[in-house]
C-alpha positions in Angstrom: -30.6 12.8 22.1 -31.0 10.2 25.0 -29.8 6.6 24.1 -33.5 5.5 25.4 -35.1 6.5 22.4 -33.7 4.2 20.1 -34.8 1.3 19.3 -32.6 -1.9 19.3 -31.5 -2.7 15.9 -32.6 -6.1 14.7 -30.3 -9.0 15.2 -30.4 -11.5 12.2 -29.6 -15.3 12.2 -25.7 -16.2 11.9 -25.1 -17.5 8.4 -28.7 -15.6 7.0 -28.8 -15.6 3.6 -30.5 -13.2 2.0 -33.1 -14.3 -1.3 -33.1 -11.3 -4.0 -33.3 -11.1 -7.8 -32.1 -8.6 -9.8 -35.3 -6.6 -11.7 -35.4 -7.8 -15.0 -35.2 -5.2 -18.0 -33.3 -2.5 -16.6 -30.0 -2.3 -14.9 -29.6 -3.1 -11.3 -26.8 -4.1 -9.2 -26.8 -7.1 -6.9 -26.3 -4.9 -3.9 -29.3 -2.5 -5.1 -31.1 -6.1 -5.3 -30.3 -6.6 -2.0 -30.8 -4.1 -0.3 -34.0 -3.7 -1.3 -35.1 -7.4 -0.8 -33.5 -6.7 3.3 -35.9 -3.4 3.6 -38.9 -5.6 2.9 -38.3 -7.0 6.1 -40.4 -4.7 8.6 -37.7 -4.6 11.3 -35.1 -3.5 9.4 -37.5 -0.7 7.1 -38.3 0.6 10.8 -34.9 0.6 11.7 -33.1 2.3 8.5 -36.3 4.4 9.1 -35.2 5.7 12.5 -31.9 6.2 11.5 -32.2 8.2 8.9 -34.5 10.7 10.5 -31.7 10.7 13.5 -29.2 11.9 11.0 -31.3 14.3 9.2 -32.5 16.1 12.3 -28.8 15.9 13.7 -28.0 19.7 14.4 -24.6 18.9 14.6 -24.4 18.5 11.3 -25.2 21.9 9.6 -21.9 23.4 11.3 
């Protein structure tokens, strides 16, 4: 797959820090917490997006 048809991955803020909360009633861990607060941001949804259809579509893979 050509290089070209990726997108650039977002580049974040030195020292970004990330605002999450834990769902209340149920269990979750903090890095469940936070990774879902980081894949509200649109640029990074689009990017984990891309990548995960570049590894499931990866024919190299299935040998």
């Amino acid at each position: 797959m050509e290089s070209s048809k990726f997108v650039k991955s977002p580049v974040l803020p030195q020292g970004h820090k990330w605002q999450f909360a834990k769902k209340k009633g149920i269990y979750e861990s903090e890095v469940t917490a936070l990774v879902r607060a980081m894949l509200q941001d649109e640029s990074i949804k689009e990017d984990q997006r891309i990548a995960w259809e570049r590894w499931r579509n990866d024919p190299t893979s299935l040998k």
